[in-house]
N, C-alpha and C positions, 0 to 999 in steps of 0.2 A: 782200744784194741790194737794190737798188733800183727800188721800183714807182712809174713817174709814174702816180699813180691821178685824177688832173682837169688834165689835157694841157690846156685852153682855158677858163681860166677865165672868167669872167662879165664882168672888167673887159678881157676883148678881143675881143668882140663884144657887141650892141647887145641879146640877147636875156639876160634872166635866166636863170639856170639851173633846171631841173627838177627838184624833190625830192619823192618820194613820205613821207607821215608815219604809223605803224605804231601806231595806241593800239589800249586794253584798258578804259580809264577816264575817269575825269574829262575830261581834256581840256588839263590847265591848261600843261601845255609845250609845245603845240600851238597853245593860245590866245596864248602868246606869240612863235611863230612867223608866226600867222596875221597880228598886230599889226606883229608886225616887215616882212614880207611885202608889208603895204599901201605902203610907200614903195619907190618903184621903184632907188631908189641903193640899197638894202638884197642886192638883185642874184637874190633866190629868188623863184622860181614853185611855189607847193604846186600838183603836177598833178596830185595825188590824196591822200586820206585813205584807208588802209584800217584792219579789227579784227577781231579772233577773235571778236567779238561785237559784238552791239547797245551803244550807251554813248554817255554824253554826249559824249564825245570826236567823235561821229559827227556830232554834233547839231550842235557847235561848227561843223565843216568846213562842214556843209548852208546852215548860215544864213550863213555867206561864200560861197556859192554855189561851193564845192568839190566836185569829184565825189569818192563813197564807195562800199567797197563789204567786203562782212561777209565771210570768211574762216575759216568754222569747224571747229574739226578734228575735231569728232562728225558731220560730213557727210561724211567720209571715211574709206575702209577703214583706213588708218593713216597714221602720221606721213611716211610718203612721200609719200605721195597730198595729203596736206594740203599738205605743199611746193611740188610740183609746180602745184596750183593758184595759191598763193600768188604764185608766180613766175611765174608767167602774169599774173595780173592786176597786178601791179608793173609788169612791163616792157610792159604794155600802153601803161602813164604815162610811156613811154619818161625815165623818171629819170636823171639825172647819178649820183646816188648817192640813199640809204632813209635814214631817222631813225627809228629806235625811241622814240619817247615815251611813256613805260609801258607797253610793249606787251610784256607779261606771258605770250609765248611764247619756247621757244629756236627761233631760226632753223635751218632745212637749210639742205645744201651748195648746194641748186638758187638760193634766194634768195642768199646769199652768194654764191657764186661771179659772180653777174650783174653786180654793182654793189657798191661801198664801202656799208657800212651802218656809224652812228652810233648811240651808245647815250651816255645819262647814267647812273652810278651815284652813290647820296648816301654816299658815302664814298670816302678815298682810296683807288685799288687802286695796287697788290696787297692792300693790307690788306681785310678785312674783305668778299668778293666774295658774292653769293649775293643772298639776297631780301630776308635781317634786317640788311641793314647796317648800319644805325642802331644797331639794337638790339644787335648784337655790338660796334660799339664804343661803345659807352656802358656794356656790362657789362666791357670790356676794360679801363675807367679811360683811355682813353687823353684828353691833353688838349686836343688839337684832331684833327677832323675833315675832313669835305667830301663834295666833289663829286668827281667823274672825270667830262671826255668822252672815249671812246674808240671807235676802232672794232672792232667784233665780229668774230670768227672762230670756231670750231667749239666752243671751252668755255663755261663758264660767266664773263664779267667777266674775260676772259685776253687780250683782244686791244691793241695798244700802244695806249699812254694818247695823247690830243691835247693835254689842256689839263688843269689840274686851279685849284680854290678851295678855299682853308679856310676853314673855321671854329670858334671856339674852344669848348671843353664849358666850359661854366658846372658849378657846382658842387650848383645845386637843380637842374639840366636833367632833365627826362622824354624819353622817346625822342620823343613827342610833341611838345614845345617842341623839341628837338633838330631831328628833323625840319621843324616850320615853315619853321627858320633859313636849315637846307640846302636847301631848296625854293625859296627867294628866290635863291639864290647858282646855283643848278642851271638855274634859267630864265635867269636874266645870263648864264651859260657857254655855254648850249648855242644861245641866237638869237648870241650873236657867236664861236660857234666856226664853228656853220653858214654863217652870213653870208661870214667868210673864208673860210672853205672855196669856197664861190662865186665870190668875187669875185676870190681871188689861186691860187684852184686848191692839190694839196698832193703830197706824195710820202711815200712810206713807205721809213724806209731801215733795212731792220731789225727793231729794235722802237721806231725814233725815227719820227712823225710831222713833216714840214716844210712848213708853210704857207707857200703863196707863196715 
């Protein structure tokens, strides 16, 4: 089946498009969105930051004068109720579609179901899905790696891939130095996966992603 999931993209009307961005941490894929963002041909509007917690990531948004706001699932009876909120305050930001940027929760149905949500993983999926990615493949031997952007659905790292980088494992690599590499490669992917996605809109046909 096919889902037109950004009917009007950004490059056919005068307005950038609306993305809410999902951290846990740092900041730093966020900070390259927020950079990317400042040029108006780039076609995104961050209409909101939110986090399961306090974090620089928060800190990033405040000082570009982004509204934030904290999401945490120890202020609620459980993990429904935590959804339900969260989905509230998303679509408060009336978003086009959500970016997960380290944001080190699994989504509910409530947020999913609302809007397209974007996730980056540092490695190729299917291979290697979960938290340790890195780490599993670097203990796998395998000799290149990467990024995936894809979007999320109910599992864990299962939803179709948009775009993927590699990169190659060197032979003295640490998960650590692996990691760095992927990091660099993973900020390139996901400010110009988002970007198109914006600007030429995308469809889901299956498990295949078509931009534009």
């Amino acid at each position: 089946m096919t889902t037109d999931a950004l009917a009007s993209p950004a490059g056919a009307t005068a307005e950038p498009v609306a993305v809410v961005v999902l951290v846990s941490g740092s900041g730093t894929l966020l900070q390259a969105l927020i950079d990317a963002s400042s040029d108006l041909a780039y076609g995104v509007r961050i209409a909101a930051v939110g986090a399961d917690r306090p974090c620089t990531g928060l800190e990033r948004a405040q000082r570009a004068g982004i509204p934030t706001f904290v999401c945490r699932v120890a202020d609620f009876a459980d993990r429904g109720a935590w959804d339900e909120a969260l989905a509230a305050r998303v679509a408060a930001a009336s978003p086009r579609f959500v970016v997960t940027a380290g944001f080190m929760r699994i989504l509910g149905s409530l947020t999913l179901d609302a809007q397209p949500v974007v996730n980056t993983h540092p490695a190729l999926l299917p291979s290697f899905p979960g938290a340790n990615g890195v780490r599993d493949a670097l203990a796998y031997g395998v000799k290149v790696t990467g990024t995936t952007c894809h979007l999320v659905d109910s599992g864990v790292d299962t939803g179709p891939i948009i775009e993927q980088r590699v990169v190659t494992v060197e032979d003295d690599d640490t998960e650590e130095s692996l990691h760095e590499r992927i990091k660099v490669q993973e900020r390139d992917l996901l400010v110009d996966v988002v970007g198109r996605m914006a600007r030429r809109g995308f469809r889901v046909d299956g498990r295949r992603v078509l931009l534009g």
